[in-house]
C-alpha positions as a Markdown table, in Angstrom:
| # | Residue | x | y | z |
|---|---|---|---|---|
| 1 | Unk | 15.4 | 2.5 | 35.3 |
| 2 | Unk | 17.3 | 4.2 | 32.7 |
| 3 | Unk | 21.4 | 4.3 | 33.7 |
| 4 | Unk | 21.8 | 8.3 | 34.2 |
| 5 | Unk | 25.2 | 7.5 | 32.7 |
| 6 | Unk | 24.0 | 7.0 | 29.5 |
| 7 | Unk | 23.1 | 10.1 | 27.3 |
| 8 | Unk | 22.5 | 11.5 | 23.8 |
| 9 | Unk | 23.3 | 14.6 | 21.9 |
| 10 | Unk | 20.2 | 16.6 | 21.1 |
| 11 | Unk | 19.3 | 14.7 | 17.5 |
| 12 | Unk | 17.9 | 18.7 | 16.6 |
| 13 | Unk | 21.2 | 19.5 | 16.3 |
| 14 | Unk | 22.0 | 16.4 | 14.7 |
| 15 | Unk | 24.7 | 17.3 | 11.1 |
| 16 | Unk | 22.8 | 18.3 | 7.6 |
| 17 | Unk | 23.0 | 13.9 | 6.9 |
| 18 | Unk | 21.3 | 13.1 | 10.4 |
| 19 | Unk | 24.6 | 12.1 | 12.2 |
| 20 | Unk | 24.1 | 12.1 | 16.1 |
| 21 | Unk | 26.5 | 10.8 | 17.6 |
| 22 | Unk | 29.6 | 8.4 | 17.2 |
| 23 | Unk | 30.7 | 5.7 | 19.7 |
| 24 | Unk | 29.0 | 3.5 | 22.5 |
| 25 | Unk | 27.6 | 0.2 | 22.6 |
| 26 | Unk | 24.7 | -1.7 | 21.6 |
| 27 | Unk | 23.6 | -3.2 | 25.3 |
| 28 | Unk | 20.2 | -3.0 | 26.0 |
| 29 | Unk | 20.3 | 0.4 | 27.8 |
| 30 | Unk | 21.8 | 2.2 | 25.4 |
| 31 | Unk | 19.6 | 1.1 | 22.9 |
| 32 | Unk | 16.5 | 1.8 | 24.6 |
| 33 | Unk | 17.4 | 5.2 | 25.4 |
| 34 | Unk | 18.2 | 6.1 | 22.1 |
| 35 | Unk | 14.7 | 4.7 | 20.6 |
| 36 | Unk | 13.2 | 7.3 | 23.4 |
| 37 | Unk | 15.8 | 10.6 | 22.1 |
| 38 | Unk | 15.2 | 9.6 | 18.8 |
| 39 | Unk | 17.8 | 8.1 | 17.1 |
| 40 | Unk | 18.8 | 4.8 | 15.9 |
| 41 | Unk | 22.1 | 3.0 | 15.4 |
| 42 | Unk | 23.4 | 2.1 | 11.8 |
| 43 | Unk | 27.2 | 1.1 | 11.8 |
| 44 | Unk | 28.7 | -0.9 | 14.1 |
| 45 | Unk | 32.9 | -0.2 | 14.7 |
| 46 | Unk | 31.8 | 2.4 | 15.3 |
| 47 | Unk | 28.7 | 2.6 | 16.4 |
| 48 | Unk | 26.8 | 5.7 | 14.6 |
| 49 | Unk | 23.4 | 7.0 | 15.5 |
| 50 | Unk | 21.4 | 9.0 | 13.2 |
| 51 | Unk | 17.8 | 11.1 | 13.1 |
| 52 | Unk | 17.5 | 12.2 | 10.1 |
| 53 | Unk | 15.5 | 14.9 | 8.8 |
| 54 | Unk | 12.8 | 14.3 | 7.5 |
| 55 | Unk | 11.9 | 11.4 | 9.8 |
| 56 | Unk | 9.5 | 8.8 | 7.9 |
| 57 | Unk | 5.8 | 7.5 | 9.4 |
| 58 | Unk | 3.3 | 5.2 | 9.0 |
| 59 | Unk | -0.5 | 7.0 | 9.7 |
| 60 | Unk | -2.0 | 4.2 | 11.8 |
| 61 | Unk | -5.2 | 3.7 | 11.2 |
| 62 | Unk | -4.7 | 5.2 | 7.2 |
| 63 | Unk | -2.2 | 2.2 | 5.7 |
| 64 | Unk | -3.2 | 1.8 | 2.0 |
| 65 | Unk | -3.6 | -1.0 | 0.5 |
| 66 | Unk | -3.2 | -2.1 | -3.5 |
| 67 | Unk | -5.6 | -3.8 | -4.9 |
| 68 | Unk | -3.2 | -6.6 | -6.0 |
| 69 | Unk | -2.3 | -6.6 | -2.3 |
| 70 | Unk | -5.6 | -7.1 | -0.9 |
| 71 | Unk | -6.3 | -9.8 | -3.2 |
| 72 | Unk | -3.4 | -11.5 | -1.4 |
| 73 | Unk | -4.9 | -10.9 | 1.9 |
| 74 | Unk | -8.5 | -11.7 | 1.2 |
| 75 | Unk | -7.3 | -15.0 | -0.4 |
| 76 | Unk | -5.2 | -16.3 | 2.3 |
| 77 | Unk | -2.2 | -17.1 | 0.7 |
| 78 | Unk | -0.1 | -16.2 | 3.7 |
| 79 | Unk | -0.5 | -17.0 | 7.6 |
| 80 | Unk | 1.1 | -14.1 | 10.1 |
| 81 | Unk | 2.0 | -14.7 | 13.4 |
| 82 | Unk | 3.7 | -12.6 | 15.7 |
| 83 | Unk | 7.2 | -13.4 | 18.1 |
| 84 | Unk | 7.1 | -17.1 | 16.8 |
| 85 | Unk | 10.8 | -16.5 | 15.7 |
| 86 | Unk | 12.6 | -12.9 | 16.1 |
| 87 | Unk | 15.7 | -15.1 | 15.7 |
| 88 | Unk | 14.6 | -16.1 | 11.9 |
| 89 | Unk | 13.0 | -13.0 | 10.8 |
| 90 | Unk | 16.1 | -10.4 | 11.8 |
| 91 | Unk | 18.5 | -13.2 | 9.9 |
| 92 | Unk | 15.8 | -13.2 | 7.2 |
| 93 | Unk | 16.8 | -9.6 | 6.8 |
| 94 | Unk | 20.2 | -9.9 | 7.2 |
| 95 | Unk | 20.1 | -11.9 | 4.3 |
| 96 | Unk | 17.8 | -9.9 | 2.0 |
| 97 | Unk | 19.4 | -8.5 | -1.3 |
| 98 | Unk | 19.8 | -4.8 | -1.7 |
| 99 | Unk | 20.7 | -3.7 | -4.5 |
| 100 | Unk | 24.4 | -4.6 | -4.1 |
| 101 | Unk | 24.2 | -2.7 | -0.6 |
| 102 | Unk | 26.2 | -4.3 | 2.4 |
| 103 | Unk | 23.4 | -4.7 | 5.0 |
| 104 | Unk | 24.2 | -2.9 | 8.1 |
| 105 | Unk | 22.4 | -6.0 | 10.3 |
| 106 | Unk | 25.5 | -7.5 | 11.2 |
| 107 | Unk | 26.1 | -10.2 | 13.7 |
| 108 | Unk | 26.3 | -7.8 | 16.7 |
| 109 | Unk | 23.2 | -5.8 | 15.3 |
| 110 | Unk | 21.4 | -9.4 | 15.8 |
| 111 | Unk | 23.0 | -10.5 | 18.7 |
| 112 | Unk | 22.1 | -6.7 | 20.4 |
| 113 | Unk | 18.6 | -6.6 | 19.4 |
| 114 | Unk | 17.9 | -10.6 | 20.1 |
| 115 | Unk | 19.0 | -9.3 | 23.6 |
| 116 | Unk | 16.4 | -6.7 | 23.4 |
| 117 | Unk | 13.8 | -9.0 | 21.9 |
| 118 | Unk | 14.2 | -11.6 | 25.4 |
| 119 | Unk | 14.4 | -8.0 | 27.8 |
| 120 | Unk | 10.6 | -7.7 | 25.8 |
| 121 | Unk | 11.5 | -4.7 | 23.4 |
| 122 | Unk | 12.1 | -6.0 | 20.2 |
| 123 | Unk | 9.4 | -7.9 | 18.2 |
| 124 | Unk | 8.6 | -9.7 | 15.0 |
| 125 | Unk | 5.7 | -10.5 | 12.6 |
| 126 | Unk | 6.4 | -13.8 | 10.2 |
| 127 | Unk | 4.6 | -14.5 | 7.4 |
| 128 | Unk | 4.8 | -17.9 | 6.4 |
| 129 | Unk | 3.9 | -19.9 | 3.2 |
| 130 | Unk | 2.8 | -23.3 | 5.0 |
| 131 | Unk | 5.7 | -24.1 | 7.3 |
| 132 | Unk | 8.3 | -21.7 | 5.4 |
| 133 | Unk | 8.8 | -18.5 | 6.4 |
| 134 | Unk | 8.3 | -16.7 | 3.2 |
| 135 | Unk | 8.8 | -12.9 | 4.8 |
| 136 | Unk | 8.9 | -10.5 | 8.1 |
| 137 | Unk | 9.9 | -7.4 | 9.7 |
| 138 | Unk | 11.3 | -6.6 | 13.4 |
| 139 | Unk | 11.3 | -3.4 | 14.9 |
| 140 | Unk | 11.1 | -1.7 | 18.6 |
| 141 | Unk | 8.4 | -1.5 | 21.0 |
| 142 | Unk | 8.5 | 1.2 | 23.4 |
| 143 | Unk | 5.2 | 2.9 | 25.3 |
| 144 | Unk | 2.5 | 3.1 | 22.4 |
| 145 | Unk | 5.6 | 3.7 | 19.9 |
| 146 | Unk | 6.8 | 1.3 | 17.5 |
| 147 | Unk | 10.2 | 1.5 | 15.8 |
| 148 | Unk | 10.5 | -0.8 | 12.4 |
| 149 | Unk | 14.0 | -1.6 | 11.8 |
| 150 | Unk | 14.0 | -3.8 | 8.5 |
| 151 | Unk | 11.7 | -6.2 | 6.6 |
| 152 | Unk | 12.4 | -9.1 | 3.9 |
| 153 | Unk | 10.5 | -11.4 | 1.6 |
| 154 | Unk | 11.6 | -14.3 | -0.3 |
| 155 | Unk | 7.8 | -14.7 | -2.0 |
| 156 | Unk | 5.8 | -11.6 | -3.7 |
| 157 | Unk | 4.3 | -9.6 | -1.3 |
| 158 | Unk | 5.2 | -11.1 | 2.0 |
| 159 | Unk | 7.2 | -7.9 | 3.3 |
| 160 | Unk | 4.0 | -6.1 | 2.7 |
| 161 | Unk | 1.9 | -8.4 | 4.2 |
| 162 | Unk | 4.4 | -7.5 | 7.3 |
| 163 | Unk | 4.0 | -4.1 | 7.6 |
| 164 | Unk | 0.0 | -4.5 | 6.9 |
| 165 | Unk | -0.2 | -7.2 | 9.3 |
| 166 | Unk | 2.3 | -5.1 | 11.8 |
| 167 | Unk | 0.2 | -1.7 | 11.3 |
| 168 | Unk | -2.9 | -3.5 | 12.0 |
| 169 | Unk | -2.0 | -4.7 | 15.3 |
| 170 | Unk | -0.1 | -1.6 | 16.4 |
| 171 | Unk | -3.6 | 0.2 | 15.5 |
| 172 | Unk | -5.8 | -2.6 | 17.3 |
| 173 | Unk | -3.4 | -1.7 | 20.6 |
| 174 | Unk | -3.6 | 1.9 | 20.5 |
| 175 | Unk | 0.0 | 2.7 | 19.3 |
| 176 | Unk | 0.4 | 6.2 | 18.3 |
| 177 | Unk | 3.4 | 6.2 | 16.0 |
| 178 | Unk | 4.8 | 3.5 | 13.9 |
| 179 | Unk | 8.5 | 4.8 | 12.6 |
| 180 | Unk | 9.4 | 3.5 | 9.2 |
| 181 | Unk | 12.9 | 6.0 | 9.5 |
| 182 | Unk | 13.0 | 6.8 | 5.8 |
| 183 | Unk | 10.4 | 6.8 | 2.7 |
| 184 | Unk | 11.1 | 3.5 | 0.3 |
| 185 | Unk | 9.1 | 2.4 | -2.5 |
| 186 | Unk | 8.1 | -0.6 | -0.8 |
| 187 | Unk | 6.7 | 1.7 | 2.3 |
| 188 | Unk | 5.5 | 4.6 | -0.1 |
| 189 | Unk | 3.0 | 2.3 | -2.0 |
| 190 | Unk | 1.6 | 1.3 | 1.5 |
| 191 | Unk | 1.1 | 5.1 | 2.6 |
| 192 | Unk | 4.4 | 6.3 | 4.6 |
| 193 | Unk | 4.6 | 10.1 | 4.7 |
| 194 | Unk | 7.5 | 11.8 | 6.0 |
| 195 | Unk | 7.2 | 14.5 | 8.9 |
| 196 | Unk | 9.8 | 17.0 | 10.0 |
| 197 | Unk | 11.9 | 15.5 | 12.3 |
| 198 | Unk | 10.9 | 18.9 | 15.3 |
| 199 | Unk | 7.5 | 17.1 | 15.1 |
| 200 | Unk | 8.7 | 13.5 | 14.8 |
| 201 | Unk | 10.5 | 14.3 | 18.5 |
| 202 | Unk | 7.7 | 15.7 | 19.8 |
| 203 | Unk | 4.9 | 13.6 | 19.1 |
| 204 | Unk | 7.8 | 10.4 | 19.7 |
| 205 | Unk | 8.2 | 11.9 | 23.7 |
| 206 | Unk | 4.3 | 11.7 | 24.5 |
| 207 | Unk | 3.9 | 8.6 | 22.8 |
| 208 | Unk | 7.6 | 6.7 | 24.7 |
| 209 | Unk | 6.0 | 8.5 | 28.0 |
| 210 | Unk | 2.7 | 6.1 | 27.8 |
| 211 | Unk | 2.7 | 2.7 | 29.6 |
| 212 | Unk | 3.9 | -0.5 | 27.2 |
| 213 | Unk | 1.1 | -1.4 | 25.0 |
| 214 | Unk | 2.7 | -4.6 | 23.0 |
| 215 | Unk | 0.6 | -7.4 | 24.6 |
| 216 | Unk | 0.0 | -11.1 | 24.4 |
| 217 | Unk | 1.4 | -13.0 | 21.4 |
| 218 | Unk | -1.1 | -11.5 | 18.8 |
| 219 | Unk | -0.9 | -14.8 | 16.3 |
């Protein structure tokens, strides 16, 4: 049960750059409440949480594919499982260069959301060359919604094996909305469309409102 202490601005009044809200924590709560309003933390001291406008989607069930990319997949280069090692994967993308851009995962974003992968909301997909993990991408799981938070790779096409592989499953559980928060090349190339964010919120409050539908380990 959600603490009735715990509450959010409306994000449709959120400022012209998507700024919500300024201050909190990242406990467990708090997080989880935010995933359901619609916003998402991105700083830590303080913590900020944005929805920005235009919100970014994945189309379940519509992912597409390059040919170079499915030439990966048919050949087997890379094995996926899922939850094998959230620890791993949200370091991994900790870690991942960007451009000369400070990553905002910082070691209480990990220690938060590790603490919201063991209360069962937070999950990973690895991709693994042999034994090395060789890419990933974690995200939120809440109802038949699905939050992605980050992704990395350290071999070609591993991140998009993640999302691919991550889509797939979400699809094969009868998700209804994969969030990818904001259009990148990586994500355009694999089919995310951006939606206003009045119908982001309200197809995100039917989809939160459903039972959870991450099951099982999915390896």
């Amino acid at each position: 049960m959600l603490d009735e202490r715990l509450w959010f601005p409306d994000p449709r009044r959120a400022r012209g750059d998507g700024l919500v809200a300024v201050g909190g924590d990242l406990g467990v709560p708090r997080l989880l409440l935010g995933y359901r309003t619609g916003v998402f933390p991105w700083t830590v001291g303080p913590v900020t949480w944005w929805s920005p406008d235009p919100r970014a989607i994945f189309d379940l069930g519509r992912i597409h594919i390059p040919r170079s990319l499915d030439r990966t997949l048919r050949k087997g280069v890379f094995r996926v499982t899922f939850d094998a090692d959230f620890g791993a994967v949200i370091r991994g993308c900790s870690e991942a260069d960007r451009a000369g851009n400070p990553t905002w995962i910082t070691p209480e974003f990990i220690s938060a959301y590790e603490a919201l992968h063991r209360a069962g909301f937070a999950h990973s997909v690895e991709v693994w060359s042999g034994n090395t993990l060789a890419g990933g991408l974690y995200g939120v799981a809440i109802g038949r919604f699905f939050a992605g938070e980050s992704m990395f790779h350290r071999k070609s096409d591993a991140s998009k094996v993640a999302v691919v592989s991550m889509a797939e499953r979400l699809h094969r559980e009868g998700f209804g909305m994969f969030d990818t928060q904001m259009v990148t090349p990586v994500t355009e190339s694999l089919g995310a469309i951006e939606i206003p964010r009045e119908e982001y919120l309200d197809r995100l409050a039917r989809v939160v409102a459903e039972p959870d539908a991450w099951g099982g380990s999915g390896a």
